[in-house]
FILODREN-274169 format. One record per residue (C-alpha): residue number from 0; x, y, z. Coordinates in Angstrom, 1 decimal, padded with zeros to 4 digits. Layout:
<pts>
+-----+--------+--------+--------+
|   n |     px |     py |     pz |
+-----+--------+--------+--------+
| NUM |      X |      Y |      Z |
...
+-----+--------+--------+--------+
</pts>
This chain:
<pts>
+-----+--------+--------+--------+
|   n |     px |     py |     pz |
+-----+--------+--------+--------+
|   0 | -017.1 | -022.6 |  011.1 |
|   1 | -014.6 | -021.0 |  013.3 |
|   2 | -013.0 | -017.4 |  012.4 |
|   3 | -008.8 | -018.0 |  012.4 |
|   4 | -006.2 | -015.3 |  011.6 |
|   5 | -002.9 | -015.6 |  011.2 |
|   6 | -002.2 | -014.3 |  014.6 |
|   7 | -004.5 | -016.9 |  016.2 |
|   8 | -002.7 | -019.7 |  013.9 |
|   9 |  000.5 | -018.6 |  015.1 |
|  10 | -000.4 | -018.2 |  018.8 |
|  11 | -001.6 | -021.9 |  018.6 |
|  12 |  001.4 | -022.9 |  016.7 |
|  13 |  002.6 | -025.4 |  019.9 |
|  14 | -000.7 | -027.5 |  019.2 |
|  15 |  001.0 | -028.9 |  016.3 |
|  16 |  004.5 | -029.3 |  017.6 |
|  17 |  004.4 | -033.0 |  017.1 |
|  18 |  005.4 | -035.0 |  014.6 |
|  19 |  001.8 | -037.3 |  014.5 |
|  20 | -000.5 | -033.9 |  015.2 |
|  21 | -001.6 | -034.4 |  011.8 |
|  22 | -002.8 | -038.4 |  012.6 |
|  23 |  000.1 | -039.5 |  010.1 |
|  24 |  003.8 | -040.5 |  010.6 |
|  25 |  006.4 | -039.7 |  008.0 |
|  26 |  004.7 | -037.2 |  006.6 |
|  27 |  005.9 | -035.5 |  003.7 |
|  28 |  004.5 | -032.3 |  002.1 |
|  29 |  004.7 | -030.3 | -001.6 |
|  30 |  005.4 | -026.7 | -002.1 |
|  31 |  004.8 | -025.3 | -005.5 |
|  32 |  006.4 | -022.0 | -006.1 |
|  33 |  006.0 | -019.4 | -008.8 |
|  34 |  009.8 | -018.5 | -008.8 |
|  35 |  013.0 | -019.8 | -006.9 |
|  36 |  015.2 | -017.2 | -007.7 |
|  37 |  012.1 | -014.6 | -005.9 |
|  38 |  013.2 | -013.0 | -002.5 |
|  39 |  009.8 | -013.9 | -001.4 |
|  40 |  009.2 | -017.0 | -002.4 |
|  41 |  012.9 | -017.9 | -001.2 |
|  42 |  011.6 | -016.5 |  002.5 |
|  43 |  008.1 | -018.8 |  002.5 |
|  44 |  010.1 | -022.1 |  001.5 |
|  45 |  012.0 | -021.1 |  004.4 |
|  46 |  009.2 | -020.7 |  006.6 |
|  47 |  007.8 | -024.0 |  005.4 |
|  48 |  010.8 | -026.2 |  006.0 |
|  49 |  011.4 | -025.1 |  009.2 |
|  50 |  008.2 | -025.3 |  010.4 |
|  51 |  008.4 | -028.8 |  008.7 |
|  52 |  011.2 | -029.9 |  010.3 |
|  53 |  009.9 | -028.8 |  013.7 |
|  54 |  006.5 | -030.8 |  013.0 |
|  55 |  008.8 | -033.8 |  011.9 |
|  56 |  007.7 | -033.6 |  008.3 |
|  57 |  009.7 | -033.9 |  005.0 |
|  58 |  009.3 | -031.2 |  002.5 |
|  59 |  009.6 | -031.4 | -001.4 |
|  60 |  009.5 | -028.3 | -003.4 |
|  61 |  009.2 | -027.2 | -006.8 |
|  62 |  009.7 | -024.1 | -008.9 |
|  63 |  007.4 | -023.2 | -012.0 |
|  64 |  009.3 | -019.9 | -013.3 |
|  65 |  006.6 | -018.4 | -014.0 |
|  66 |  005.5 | -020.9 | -016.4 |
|  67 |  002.3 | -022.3 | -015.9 |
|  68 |  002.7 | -025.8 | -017.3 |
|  69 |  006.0 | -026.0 | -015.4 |
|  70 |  003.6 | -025.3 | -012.6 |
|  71 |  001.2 | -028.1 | -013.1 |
|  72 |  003.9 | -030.8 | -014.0 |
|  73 |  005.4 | -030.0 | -010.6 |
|  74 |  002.0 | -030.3 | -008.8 |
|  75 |  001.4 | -033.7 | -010.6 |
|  76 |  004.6 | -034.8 | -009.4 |
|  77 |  004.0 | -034.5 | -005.9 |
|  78 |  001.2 | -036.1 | -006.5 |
|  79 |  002.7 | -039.0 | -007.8 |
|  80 |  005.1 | -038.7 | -005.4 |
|  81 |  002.2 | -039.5 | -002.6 |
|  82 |  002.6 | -036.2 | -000.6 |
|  83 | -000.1 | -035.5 |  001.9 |
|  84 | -000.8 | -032.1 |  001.4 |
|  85 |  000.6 | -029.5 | -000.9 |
|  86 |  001.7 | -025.8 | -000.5 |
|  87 |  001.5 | -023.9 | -003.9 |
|  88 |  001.5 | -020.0 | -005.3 |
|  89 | -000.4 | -020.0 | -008.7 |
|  90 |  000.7 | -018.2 | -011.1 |
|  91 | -002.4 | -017.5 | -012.5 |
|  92 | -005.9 | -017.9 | -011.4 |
|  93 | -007.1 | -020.3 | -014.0 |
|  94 | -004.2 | -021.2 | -015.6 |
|  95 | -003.0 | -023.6 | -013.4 |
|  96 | -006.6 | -025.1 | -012.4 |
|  97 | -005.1 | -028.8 | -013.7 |
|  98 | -002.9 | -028.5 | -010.7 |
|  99 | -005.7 | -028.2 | -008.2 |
| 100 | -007.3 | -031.0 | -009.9 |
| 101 | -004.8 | -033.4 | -009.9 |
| 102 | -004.7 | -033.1 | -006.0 |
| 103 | -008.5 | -033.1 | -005.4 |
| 104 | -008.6 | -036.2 | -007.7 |
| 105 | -006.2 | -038.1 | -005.2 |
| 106 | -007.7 | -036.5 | -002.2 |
| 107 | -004.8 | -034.4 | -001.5 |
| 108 | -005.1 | -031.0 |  000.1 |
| 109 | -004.2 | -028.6 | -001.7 |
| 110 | -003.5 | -025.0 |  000.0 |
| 111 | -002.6 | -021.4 | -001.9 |
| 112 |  000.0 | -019.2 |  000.2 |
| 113 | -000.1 | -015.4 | -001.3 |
| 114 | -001.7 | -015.5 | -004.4 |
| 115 | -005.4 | -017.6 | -004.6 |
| 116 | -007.0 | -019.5 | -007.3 |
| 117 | -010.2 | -019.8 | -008.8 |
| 118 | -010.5 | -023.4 | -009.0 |
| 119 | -013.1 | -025.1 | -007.0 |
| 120 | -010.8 | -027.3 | -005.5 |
| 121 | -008.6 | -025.0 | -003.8 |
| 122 | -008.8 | -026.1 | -000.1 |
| 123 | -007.9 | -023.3 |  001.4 |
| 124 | -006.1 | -020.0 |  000.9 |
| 125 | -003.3 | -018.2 |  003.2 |
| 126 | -003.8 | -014.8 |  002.0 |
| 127 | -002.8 | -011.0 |  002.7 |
| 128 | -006.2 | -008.6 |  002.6 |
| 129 | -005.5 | -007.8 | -000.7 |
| 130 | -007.7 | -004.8 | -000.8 |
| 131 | -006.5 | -003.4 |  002.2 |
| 132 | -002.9 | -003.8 |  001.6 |
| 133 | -003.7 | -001.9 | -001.9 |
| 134 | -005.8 |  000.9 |  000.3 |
| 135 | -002.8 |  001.4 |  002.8 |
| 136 | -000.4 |  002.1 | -000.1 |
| 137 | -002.6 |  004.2 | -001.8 |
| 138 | -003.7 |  005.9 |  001.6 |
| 139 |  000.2 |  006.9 |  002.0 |
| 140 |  001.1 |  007.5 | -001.1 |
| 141 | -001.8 |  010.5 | -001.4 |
| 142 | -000.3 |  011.8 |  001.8 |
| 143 |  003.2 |  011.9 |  000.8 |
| 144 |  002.2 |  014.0 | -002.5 |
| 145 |  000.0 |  016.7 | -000.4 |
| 146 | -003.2 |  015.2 | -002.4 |
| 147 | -001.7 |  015.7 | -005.8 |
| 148 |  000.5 |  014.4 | -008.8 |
| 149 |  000.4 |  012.4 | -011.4 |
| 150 |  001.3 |  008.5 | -010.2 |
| 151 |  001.9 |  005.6 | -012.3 |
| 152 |  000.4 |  001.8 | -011.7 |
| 153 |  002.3 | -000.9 | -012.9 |
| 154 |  000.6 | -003.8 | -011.6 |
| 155 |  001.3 | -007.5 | -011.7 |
| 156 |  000.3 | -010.7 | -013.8 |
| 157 | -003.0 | -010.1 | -016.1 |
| 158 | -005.6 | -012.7 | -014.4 |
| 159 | -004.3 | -013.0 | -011.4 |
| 160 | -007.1 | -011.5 | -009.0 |
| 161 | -004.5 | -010.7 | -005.7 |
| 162 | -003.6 | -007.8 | -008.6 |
| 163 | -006.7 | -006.8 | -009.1 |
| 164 | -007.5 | -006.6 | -005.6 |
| 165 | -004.5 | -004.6 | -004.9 |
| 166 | -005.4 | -002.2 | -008.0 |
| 167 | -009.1 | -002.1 | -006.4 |
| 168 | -007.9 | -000.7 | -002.8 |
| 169 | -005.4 |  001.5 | -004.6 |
| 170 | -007.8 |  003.3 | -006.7 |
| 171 | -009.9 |  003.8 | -004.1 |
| 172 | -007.5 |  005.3 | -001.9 |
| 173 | -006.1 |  007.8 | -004.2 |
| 174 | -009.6 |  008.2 | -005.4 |
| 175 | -010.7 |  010.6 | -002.6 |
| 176 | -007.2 |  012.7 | -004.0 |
| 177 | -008.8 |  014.9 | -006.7 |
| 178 | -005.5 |  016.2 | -007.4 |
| 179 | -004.0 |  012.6 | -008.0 |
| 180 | -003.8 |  011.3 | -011.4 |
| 181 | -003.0 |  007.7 | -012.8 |
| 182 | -001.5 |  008.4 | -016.2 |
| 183 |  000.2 |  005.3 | -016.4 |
| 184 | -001.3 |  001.6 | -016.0 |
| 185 |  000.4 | -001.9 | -017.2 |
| 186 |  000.2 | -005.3 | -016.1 |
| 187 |  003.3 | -007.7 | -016.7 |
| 188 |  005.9 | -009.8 | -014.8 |
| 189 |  007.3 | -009.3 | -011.3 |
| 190 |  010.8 | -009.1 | -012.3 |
| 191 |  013.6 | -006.3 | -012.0 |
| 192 |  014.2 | -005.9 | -015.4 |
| 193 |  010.3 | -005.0 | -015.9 |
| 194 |  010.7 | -002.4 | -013.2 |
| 195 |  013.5 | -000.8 | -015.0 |
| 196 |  012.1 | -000.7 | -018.9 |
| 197 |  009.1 |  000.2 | -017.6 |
| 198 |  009.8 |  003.5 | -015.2 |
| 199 |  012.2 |  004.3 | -018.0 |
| 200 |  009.2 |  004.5 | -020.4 |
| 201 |  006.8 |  006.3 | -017.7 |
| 202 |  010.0 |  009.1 | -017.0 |
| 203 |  010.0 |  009.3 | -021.2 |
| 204 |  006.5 |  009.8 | -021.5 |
| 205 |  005.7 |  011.5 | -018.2 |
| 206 |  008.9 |  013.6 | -017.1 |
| 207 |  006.6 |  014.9 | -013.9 |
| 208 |  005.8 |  011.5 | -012.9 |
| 209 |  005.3 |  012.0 | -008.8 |
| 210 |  005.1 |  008.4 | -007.9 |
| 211 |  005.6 |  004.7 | -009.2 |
| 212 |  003.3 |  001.9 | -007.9 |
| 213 |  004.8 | -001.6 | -008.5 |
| 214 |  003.8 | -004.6 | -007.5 |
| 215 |  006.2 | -005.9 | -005.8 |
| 216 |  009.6 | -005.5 | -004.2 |
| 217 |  011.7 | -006.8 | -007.1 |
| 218 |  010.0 | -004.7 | -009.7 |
| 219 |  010.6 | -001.9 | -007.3 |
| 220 |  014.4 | -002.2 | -007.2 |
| 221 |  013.8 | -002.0 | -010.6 |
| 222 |  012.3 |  001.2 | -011.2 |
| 223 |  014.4 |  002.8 | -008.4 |
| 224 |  017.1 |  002.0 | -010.6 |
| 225 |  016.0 |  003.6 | -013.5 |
| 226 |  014.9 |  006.8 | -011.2 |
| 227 |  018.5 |  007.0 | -009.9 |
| 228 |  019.6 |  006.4 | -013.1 |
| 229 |  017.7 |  009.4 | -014.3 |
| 230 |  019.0 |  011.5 | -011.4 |
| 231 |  015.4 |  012.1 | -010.2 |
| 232 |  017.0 |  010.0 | -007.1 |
| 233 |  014.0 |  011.7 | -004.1 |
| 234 |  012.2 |  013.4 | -006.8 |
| 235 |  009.6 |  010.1 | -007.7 |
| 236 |  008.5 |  008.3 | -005.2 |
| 237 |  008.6 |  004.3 | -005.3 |
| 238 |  006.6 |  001.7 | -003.7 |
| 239 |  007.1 | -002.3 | -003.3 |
| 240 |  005.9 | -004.8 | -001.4 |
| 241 |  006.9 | -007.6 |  000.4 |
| 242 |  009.7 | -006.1 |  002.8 |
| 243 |  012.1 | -008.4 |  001.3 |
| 244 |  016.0 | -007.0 |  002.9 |
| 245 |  017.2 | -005.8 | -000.6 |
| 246 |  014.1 | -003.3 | -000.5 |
| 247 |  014.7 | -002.7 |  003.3 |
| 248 |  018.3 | -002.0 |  002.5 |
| 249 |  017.3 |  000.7 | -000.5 |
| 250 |  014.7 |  002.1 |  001.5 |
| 251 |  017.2 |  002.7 |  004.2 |
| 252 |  019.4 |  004.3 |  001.7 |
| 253 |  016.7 |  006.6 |  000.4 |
| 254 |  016.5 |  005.1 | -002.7 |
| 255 |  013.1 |  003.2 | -002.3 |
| 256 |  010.1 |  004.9 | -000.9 |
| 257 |  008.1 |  002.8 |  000.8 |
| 258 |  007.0 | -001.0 |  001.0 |
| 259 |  004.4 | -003.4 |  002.8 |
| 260 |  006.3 | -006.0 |  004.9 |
| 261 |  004.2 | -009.5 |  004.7 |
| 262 |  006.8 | -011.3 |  006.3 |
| 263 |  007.3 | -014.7 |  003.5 |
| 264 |  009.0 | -016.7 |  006.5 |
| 265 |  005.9 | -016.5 |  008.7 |
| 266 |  003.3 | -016.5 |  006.0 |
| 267 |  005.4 | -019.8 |  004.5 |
| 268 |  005.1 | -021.0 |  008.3 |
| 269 |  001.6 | -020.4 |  008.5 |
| 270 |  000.4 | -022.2 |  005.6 |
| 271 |  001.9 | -025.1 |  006.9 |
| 272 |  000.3 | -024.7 |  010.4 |
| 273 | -002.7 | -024.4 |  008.6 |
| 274 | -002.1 | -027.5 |  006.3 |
| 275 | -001.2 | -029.3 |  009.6 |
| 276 | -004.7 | -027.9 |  011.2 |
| 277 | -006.5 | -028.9 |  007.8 |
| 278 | -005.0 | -032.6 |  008.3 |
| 279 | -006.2 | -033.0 |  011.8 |
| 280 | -009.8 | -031.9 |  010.8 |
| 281 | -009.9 | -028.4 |  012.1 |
| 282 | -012.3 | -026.2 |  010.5 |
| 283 | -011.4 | -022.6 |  008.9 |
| 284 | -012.9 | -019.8 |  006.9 |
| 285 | -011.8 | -020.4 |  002.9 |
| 286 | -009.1 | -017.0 |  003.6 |
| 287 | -007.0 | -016.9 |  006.2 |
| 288 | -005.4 | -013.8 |  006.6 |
| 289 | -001.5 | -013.1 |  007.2 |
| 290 | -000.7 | -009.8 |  009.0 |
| 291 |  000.8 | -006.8 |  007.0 |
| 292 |  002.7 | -003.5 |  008.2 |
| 293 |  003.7 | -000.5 |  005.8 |
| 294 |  007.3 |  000.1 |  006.2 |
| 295 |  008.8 |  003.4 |  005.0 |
| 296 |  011.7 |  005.9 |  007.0 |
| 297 |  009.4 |  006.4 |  010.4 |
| 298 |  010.2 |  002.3 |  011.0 |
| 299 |  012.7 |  001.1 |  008.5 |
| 300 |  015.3 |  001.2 |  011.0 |
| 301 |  013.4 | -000.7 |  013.0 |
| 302 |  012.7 | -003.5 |  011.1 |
| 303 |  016.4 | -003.2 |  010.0 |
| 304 |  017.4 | -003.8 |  013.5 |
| 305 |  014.7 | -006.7 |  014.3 |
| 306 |  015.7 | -009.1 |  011.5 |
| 307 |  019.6 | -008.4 |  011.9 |
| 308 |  018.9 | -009.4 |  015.2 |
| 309 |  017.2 | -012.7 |  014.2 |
+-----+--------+--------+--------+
</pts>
């Protein structure tokens, strides 16, 4: 079975430039998204219908809200809907499992981008190194705070495992930190208004909270809110991921500390390269891995300057 990265995929992505690389015309594809109002999720739909378009293919997508059986009515709907292959982000690990079985009962592929599933019949899965993204932001957050403070964790949906992976790296980053201290850990929603409620209650309990972990870059503007709020504005430090522009723009302003850019329009290209690959019988490993880049004030500017120019 042959070893494929995202860099690889995307190097190769002219092998699938045609509309009948996958041996079908009029294809038309499914993506299955946990949110639609989600700066990520908005930049892999993007991804995928370009990419789409290039390959000649049709795209239908649906948004689950977060709600699981939301989630698997949408997938049964492609399905009914005859799509040859479909794109999805579980919300949960298990909780949507009657999604992946509707597709493996009509022979459909069925492919997670970002977060993975347990089913059995999960085809394949785009993924970020979950571990090691969680490692890199611990690794810099132990640096920026000279090896100690207290830090708060406020991860992401209970039972989804890309969260516990990213926990797993983080911890054992910060681990080798005597001085570093998680005295705050919750799992809940990725929305702003989490973000907020939630660094208000860790300033309350914890007014020499050092840093706030949160997974991702919408909780993030969250928290930042409530630390400017609190004037402690450079006094916590906050972390996000994703690199979505919002988060680029209050990193830039000083308000956000530090995020992990994962690029959504490239990993929603990718999975469709991949689903094209799948289609035409190419072999992969189950994971294949999207690229990630920790952006903070050393590069912001940077990246600032590469997406206004794209």
């Amino acid at each position: 079975m042959k070893r494929i990265f995202a860099a690889a995929v995307l190097a190769t992505a002219a092998a699938f430039s045609s509309p009948t690389s996958a041996g079908a015309d009029d294809v038309t594809i499914g993506v299955s998204l946990a949110q639609d109002d989600n700066p990520f999720y908005i930049g892999i739909l993007k991804g995928a219908r370009a990419r789409a378009e290039e390959l000649g293919w049709k795209v239908i997508s649906v948004s689950a809200n977060e709600d699981k059986q939301k989630q698997i009515n949408g997938v049964q709907d492609l399905v009914a809907r005859g799509v040859k292959g479909v794109l999805i982000s579980p919300i949960d690990a298990t909780g949507v499992n009657a999604a992946y079985d509707a597709a493996a009962a009509a022979h459909i592929p069925i492919i997670s981008v970002g977060r993975g599933s347990a089913s059995p019949n999960q085809t394949l899965h785009v993924a970020m190194d979950e571990k090691g993204v969680g490692r890199d932001i611990g690794a810099w957050t132990a640096k920026a705070l000279n090896g100690k403070g207290k830090v708060a964790f406020l991860g992401g949906p209970a039972g989804a495992p890309t969260f516990r992976n990213l926990w797993e790296g983080y911890s054992e980053a910060i681990s080798k930190s005597p001085g570093i201290e998680v005295v705050f850990r919750n799992d809940g929603p990725l929305t702003r208004e989490r973000g907020v409620k939630q660094a208000e209650d860790v300033m309350v309990a914890h007014p020499d909270i050092a840093a706030i972990y949160c997974p991702n870059d919408d909780v993030a503007l969250g928290a930042q809110q409530a630390v400017m709020a609190a004037g402690k504005k450079g006094q916590i430090l906050v972390t996000g991921m994703n690199g979505v522009p919002p988060a680029l723009r209050a990193m830039k302003d000083g308000a956000l500390s530090m995020t992990v850019e994962l690029n959504p329009v490239q990993w929603g290209r990718l999975g469709v390269d991949v689903l094209a690959g799948y289609l035409k019988g190419e072999k992969y490993q189950q994971q294949v891995f999207i690229k990630h880049v920790i952006i903070d004030q050393s590069n912001v500017d940077d990246v600032l300057k590469k997406m206004q120019a794209g």
